[in-house]
C-alpha positions as CSV (number, residue, x, y, z in Angstrom):
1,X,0.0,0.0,0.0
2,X,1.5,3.2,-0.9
3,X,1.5,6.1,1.3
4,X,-0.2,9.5,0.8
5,X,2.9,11.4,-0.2
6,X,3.6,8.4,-2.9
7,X,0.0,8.6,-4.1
8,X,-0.2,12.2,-4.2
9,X,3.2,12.2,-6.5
10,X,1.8,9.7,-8.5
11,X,-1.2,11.5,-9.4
12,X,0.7,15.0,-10.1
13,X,3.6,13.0,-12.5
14,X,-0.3,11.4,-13.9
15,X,-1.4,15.0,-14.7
16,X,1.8,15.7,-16.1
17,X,1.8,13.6,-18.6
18,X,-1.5,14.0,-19.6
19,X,-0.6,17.3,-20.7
20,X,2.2,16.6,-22.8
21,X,0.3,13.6,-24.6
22,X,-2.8,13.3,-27.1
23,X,-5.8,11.6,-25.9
24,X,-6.2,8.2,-27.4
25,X,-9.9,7.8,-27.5
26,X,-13.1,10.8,-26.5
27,X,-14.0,11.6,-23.3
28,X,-17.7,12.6,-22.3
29,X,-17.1,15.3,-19.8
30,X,-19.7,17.8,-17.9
31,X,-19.0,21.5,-19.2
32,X,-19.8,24.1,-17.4
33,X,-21.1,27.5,-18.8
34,X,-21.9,31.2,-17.6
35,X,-24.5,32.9,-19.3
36,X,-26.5,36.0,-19.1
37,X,-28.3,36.0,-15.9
38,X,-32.4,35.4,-16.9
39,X,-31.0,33.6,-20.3
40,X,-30.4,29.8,-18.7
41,X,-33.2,28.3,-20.3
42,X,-32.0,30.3,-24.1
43,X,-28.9,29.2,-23.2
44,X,-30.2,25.1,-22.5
45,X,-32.1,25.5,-25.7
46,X,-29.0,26.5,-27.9
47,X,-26.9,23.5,-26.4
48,X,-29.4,21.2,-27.7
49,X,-29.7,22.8,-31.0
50,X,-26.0,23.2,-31.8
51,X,-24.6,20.2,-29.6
52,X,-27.3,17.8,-29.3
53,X,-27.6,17.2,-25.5
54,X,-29.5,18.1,-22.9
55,X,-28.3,21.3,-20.4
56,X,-29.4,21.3,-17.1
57,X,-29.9,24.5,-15.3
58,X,-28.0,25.6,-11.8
59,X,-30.0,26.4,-8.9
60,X,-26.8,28.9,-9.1
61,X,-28.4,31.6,-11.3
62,X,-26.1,32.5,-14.6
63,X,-24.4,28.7,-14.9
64,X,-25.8,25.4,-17.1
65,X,-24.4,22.0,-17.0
66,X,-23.7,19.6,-20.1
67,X,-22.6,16.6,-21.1
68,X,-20.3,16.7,-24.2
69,X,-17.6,14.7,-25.9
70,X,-14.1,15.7,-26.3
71,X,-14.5,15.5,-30.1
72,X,-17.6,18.2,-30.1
73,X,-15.3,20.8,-27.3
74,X,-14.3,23.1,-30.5
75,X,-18.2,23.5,-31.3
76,X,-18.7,23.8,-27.9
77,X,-16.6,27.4,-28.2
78,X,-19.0,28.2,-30.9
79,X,-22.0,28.6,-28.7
80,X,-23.2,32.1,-29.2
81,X,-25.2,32.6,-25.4
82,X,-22.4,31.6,-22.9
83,X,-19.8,33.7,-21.6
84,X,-17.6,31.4,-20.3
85,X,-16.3,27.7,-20.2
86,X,-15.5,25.0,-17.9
87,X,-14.9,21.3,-17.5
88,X,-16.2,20.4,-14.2
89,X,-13.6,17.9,-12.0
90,X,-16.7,17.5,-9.4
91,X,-19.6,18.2,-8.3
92,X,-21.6,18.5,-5.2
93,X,-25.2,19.0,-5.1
94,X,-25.4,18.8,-1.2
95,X,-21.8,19.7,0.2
96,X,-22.2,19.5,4.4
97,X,-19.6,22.4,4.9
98,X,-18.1,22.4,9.0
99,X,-19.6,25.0,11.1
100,X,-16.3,26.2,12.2
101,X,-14.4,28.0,9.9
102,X,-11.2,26.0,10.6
103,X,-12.9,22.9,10.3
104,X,-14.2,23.9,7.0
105,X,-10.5,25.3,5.3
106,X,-9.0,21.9,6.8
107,X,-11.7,19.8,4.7
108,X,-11.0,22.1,1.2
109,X,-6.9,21.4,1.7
110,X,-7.8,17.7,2.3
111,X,-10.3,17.4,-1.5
112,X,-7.8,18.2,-3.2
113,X,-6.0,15.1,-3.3
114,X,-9.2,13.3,-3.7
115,X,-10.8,14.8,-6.6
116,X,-10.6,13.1,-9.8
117,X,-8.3,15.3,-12.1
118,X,-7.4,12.9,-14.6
119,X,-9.9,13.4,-17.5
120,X,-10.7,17.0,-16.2
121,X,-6.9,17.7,-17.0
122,X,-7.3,16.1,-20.3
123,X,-9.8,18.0,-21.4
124,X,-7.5,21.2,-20.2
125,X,-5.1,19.9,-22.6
126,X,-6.8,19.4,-25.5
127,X,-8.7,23.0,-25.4
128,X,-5.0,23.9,-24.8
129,X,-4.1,22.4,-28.3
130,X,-7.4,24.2,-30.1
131,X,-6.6,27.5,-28.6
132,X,-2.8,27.5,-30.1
133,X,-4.6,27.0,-33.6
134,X,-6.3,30.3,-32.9
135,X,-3.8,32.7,-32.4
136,X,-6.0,36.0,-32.8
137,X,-7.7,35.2,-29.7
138,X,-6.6,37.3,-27.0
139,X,-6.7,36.4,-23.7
140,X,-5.4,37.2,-19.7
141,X,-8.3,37.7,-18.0
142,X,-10.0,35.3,-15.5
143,X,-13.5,34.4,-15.6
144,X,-15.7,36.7,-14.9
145,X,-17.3,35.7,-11.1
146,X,-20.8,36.7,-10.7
147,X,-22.0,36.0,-7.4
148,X,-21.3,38.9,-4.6
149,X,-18.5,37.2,-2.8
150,X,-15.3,36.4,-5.3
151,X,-11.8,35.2,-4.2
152,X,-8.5,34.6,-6.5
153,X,-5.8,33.6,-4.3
154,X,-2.8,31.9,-4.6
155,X,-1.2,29.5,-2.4
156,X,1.6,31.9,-1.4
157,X,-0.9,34.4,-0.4
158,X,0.2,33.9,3.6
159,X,3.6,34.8,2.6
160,X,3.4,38.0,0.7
161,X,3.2,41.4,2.6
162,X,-0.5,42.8,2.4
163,X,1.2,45.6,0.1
164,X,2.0,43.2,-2.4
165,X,-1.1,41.4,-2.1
166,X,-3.1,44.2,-2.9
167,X,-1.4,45.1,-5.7
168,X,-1.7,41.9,-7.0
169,X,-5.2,41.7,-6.6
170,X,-5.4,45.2,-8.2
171,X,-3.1,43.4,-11.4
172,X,-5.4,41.1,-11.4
173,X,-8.8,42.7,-12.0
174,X,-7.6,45.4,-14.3
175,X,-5.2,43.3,-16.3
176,X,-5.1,44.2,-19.7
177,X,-5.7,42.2,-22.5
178,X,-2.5,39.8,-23.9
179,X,-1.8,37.4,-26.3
180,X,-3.0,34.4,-25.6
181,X,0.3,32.5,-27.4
182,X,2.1,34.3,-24.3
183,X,0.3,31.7,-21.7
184,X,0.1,28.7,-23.9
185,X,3.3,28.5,-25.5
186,X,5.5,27.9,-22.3
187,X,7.9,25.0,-22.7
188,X,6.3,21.7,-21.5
189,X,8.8,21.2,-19.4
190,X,9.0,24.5,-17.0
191,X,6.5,23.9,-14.1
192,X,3.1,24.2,-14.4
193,X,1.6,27.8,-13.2
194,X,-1.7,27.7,-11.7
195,X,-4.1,30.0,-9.6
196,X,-7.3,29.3,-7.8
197,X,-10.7,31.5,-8.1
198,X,-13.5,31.0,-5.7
199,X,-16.9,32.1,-6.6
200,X,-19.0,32.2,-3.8
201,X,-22.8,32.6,-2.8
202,X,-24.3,32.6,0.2
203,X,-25.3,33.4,3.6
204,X,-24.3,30.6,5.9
205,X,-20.9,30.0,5.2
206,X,-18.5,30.5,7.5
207,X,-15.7,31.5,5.8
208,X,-14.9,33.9,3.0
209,X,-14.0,33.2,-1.0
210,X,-10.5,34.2,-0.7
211,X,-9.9,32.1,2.4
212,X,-11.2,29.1,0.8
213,X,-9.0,29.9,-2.7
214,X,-6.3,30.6,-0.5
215,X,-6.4,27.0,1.4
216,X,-7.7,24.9,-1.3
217,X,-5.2,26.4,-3.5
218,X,-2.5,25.4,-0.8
219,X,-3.2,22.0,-0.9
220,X,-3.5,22.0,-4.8
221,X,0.0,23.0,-4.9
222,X,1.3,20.7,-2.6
223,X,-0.4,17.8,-4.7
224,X,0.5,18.7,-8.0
225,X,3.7,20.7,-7.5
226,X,2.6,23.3,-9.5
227,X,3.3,26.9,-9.2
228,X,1.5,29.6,-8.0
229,X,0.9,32.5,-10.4
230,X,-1.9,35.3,-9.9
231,X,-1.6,36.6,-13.6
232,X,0.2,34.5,-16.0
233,X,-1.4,31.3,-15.2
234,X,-1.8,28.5,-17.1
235,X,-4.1,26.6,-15.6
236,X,-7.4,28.4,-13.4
237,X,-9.0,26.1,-10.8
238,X,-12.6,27.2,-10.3
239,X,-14.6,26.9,-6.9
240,X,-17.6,27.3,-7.4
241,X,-20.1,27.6,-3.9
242,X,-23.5,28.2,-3.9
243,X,-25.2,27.7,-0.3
244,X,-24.8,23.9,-0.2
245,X,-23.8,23.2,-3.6
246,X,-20.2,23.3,-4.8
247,X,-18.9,22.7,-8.3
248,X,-14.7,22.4,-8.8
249,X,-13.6,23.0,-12.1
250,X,-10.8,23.9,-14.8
251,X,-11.5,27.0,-16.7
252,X,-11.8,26.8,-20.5
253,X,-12.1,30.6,-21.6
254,X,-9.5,33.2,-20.9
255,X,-11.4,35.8,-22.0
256,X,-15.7,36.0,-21.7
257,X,-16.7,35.4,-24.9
258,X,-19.4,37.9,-24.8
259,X,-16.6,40.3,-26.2
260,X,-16.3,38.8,-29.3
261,X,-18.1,41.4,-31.9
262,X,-17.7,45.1,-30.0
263,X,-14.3,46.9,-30.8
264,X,-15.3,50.7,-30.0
265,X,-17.3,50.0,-26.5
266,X,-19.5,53.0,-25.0
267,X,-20.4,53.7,-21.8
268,X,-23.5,51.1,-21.5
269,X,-22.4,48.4,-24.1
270,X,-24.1,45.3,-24.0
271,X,-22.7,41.9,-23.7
272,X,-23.2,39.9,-26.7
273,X,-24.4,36.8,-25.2
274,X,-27.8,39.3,-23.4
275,X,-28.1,40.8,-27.3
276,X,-28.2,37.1,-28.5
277,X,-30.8,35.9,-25.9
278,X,-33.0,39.2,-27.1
279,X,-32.9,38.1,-30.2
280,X,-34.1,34.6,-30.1
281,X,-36.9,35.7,-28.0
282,X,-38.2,37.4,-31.4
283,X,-37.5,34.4,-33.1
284,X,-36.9,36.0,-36.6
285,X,-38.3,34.6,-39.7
286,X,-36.1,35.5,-43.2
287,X,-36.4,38.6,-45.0
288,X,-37.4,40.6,-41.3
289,X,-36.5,44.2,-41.3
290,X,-34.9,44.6,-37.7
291,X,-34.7,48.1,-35.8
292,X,-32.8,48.9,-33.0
293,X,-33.3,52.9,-33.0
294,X,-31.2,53.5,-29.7
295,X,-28.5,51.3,-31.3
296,X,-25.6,53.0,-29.0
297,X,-22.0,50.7,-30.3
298,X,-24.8,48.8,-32.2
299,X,-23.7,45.3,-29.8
300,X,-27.9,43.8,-30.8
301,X,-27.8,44.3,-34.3
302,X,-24.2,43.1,-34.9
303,X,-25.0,39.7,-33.2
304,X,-27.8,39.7,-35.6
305,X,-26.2,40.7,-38.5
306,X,-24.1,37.8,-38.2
307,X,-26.0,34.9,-36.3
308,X,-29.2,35.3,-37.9
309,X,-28.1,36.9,-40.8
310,X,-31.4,35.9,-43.2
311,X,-32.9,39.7,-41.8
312,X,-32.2,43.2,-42.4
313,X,-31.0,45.6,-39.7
314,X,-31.2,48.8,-39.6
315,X,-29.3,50.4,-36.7
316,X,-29.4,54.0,-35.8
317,X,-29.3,56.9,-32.5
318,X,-29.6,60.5,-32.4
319,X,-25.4,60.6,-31.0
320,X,-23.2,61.4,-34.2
321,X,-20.5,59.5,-31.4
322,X,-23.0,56.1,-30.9
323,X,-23.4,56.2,-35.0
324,X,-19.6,56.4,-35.3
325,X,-18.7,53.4,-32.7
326,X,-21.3,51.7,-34.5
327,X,-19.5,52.4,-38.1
328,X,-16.3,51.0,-36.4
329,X,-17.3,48.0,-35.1
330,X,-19.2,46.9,-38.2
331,X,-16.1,47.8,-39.9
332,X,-14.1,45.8,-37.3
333,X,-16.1,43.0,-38.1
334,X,-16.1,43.1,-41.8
335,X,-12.2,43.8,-41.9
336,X,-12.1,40.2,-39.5
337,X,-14.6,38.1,-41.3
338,X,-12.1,39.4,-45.2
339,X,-9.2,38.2,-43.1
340,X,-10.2,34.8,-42.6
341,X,-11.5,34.3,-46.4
342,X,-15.3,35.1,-45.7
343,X,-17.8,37.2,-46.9
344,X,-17.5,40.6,-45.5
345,X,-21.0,41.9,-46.1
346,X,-22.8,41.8,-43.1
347,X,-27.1,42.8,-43.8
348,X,-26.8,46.2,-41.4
349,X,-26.9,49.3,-42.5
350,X,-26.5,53.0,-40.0
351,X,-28.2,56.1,-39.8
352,X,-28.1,59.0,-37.5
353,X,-31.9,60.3,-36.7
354,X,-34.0,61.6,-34.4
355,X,-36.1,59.1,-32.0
356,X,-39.6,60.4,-32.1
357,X,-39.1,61.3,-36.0
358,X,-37.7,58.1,-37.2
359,X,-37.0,57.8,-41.2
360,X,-39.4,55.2,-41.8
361,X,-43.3,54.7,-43.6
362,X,-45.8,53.7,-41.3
363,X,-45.8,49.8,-40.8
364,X,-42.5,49.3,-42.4
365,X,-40.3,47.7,-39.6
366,X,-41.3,43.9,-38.6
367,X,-39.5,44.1,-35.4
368,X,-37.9,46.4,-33.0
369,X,-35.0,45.5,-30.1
370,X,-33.1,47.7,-28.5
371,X,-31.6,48.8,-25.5
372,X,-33.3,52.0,-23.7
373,X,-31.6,54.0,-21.3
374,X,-32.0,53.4,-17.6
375,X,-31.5,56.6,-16.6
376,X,-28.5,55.8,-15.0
377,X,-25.4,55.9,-17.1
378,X,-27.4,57.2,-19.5
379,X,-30.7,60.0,-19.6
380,X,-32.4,60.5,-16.4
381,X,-35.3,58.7,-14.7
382,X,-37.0,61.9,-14.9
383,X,-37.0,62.7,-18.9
384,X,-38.1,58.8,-19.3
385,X,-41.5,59.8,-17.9
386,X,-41.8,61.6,-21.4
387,X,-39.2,59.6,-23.1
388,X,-40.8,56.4,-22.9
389,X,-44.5,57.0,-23.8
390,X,-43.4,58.8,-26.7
391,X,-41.0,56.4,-28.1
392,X,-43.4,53.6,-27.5
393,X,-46.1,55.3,-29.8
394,X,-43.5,56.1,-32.7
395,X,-42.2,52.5,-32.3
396,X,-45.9,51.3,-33.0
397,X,-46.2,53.6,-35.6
398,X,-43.4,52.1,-37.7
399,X,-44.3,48.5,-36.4
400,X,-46.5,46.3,-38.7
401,X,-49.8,45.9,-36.9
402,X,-50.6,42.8,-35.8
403,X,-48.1,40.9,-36.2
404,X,-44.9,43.2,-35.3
405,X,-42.5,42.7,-32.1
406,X,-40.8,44.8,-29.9
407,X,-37.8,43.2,-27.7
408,X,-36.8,46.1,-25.0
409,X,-34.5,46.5,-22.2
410,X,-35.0,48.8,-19.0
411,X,-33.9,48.9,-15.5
412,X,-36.4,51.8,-15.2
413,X,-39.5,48.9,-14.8
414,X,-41.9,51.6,-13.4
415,X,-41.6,54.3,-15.6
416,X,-41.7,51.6,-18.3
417,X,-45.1,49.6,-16.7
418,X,-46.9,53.3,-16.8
419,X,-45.9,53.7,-20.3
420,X,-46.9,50.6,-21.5
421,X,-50.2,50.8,-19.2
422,X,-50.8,54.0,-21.3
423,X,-50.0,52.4,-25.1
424,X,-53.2,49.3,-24.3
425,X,-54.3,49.6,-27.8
426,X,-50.5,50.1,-29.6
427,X,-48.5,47.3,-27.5
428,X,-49.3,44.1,-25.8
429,X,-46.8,42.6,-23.4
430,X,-46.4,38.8,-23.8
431,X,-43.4,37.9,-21.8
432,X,-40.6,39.6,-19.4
433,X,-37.5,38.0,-18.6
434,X,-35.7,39.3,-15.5
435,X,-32.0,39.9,-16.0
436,X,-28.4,41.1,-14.3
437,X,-27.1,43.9,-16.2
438,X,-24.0,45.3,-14.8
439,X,-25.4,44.6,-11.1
440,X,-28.6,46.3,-12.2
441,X,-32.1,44.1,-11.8
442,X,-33.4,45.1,-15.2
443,X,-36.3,43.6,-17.9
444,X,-36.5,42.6,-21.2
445,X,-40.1,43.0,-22.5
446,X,-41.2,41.0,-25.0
447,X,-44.1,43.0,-26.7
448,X,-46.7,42.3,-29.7
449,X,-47.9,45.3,-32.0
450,X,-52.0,45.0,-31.6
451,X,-54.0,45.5,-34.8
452,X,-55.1,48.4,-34.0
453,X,-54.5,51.1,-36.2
454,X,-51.9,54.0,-35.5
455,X,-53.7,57.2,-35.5
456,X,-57.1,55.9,-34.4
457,X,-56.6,54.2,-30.9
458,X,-56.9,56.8,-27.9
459,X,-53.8,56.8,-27.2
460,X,-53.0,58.9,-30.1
461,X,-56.1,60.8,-29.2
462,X,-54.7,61.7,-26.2
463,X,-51.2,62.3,-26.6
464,X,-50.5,65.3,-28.6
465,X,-47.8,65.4,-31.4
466,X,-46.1,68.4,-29.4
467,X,-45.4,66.6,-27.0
468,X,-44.0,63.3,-28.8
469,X,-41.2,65.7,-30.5
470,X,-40.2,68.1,-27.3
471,X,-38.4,64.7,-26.3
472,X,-36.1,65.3,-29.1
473,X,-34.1,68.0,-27.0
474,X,-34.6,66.1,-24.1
475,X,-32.9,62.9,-24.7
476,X,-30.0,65.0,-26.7
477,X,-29.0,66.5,-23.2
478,X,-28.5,62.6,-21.7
């Protein structure tokens, strides 16, 4: 019988060599996904459409669980609604954590030398491999934590000064973007750098995220030999706590990969995995004209443009800067797409307008999506008492009665339910799905042009035109 230390060498020389050779035969292998918080079940649905398995859903809001085989991990970087990857090592749906803190860090250093690594570490390898065939990716930053108490530590945390810890945890969250040939192009043979990031959720735990990366990542060290790195990593351990469920796991994305299409960002620019979920919930038929008339870097019609690229879109703001960052990045885009020997016509085209006077013949536009301002960042709460009723009636003039959409996003849900409350014979609401944006608790409405006929319901009766175009001088000042 070997002893602890021998089986703990045994397993790290195992790992080892798992990285410097090919897998002889697939794997099936749980992946792990973020995705837009309010977007699981879009996100589920895409798995099975592109991969062909069932997802399940986390009782962790903004994460889904698949099955996949090692041959389909390339497609599995293709999915358009996650924002980032990871192979799970283990999981634990009902993880009886000590009540003492010290009791609880002594447990985490003593998993680590009883998780299963092996095929985990393959996987890590081989997504290793496809990422050196894609050098344009950049990469450098660690996944992007979403619960309210996140902890990267490494294991020689307890031996740094708090100075240097700080700035390292400083380097760490505001690290610029590198090459990703810089982190994955190390000889095999010069130790293995590692860091651990702990995600955690949660009201009854006794201990905090960075003490459990910090101790867990102590004792992955000591097993493996690796070395500790905060910021040029090769390998990210995940741990993952939720209340009583816990998830460990190898990260698969450097980078989220909701910054795949925006170049020229502005100061509220979506992700592209929310525009993507916003745009299935239209579900687009071919030959739909698409408007997003608050386009801002123009993030919902570029993921359009090129994932459901059978429509027309038709972006446009009343800021000669959002029109420009829009140019930019659909010039960024089609420069990309020439580079790698595709087509660089993209079906989106750009116009600078005026809100409540928008370029278009009554009952022209099939849908409309777009992104209004919160009043935050952008506008104020108290011009979207006149904002929103009057964009909402020259969206439904434009809108094809009957059988028109309207996909919109707003933190500002009770200025937005009076408006809408107001608009009875213009706008129907079908469905809201409640989303994270930035921290914020926002909605995307999901709304169905009535029949009835612009210019003869009593809202229009009611509302006078004056009032509809004042906005115009308004919303410039936001």
């Amino acid at each position: 019988m070997c002893s602890h230390g021998d089986k703990a060498a045994e397993e790290a020389s195992s790992s080892v060599s798992i990285m410097n050779a090919s897998p002889d035969s697939e794997l099936t292998v749980t992946i792990g996904a973020t995705v837009p918080t309010g977007f699981e079940h879009t996100a589920a649905e895409e798995v099975q459409e592109k991969i062909g398995v069932d997802a399940r859903i986390s009782r962790d809001r903004g994460r889904i669980y698949f099955p996949v085989t090692t041959d389909k991990l390339s497609e599995v970087h293709h999915l358009r609604s996650v924002d980032n990857l990871f192979v799970v090592v283990k999981e634990y749906d009902q993880y009886h954590f000590k009540e003492s803190k010290e009791e609880t860090l002594m447990e985490l250093q003593e998993l680590a030398s009883k998780l299963p690594w092996t095929n985990a570490l393959e996987v890590w390898k081989l997504n290793r491999t496809l990422k050196k065939k894609k050098s344009h990716r950049k990469g450098g930053n660690a996944t992007k934590a979403k619960p309210a108490d996140t902890g990267v530590c490494d294991a020689a945390e307890q031996q740094e000064s708090a100075q240097e810890l700080s700035a390292a945890e400083g380097d760490t969250k505001d690290a610029p973007d590198v090459e990703s040939h810089q982190q994955e192009t190390a000889p095999e043979d010069k130790p293995v750098k590692f860091r651990v990031t702990c995600n955690r959720a949660g009201d009854k735990h006794s201990f905090s995220s960075n003490e459990a990366a910090r101790d867990f990542g102590g004792a992955v060290q000591e097993f493996f030999q690796w070395k500790a790195d905060m910021t040029k990593f090769d390998i990210e351990v995940l741990l993952n706590i939720h209340n009583e469920e816990m998830v460990v796991g190898l990260a698969l994305t450097e980078e989220s990969l909701h910054r795949r299409n925006i170049s020229h960002f502005g100061p509220t620019t979506l992700r592209s995995t929310l525009c993507y979920g916003m745009l299935r919930l239209c579900k687009l038929q071919p030959s739909d004209i698409v408007l997003d008339p608050m386009c801002g870097t123009g993030a919902i019609p570029l993921e359009g443009a090129i994932e459901f690229n059978s429509s027309f879109y038709i972006a446009g703001d009343n800021y000669d800067m959002a029109v420009n960052r829009t140019l930019n990045n659909i010039c960024h885009i089609q420069k990309r797409r020439a580079e790698k020997g595709s087509s660089p016509g993209l079906p989106i085209d750009t116009v600078q307008w005026d809100l409540c006077r928008l370029p278009f013949r009554a009952s022209s536009v099939d849908v409309i999506i777009t992104d209004m301002p919160f009043g935050k960042r952008m506008g104020s709460r108290k011009k979207n008492w006149d904002l929103y009723p009057s964009c909402l009636r020259e969206m439904a003039r434009v809108c094809r009665p009957g059988s028109g959409k309207a996909v919109l996003l707003t933190q500002d849900k009770k200025c937005f339910s009076k408006a809408i409350s107001r608009m009875g014979g213009l706008w129907k609401k079908l469905h809201t799905v409640w989303v994270n944006v930035g921290g914020l608790h926002a909605g995307v409405y999901l709304l169905k042009r009535t029949a009835g006929v612009f210019g003869q319901t009593p809202e229009d009766v009611h509302e006078s035109p004056g009032r509809v175009y004042k906005q115009t001088d308004e919303k410039d000042d936001g």
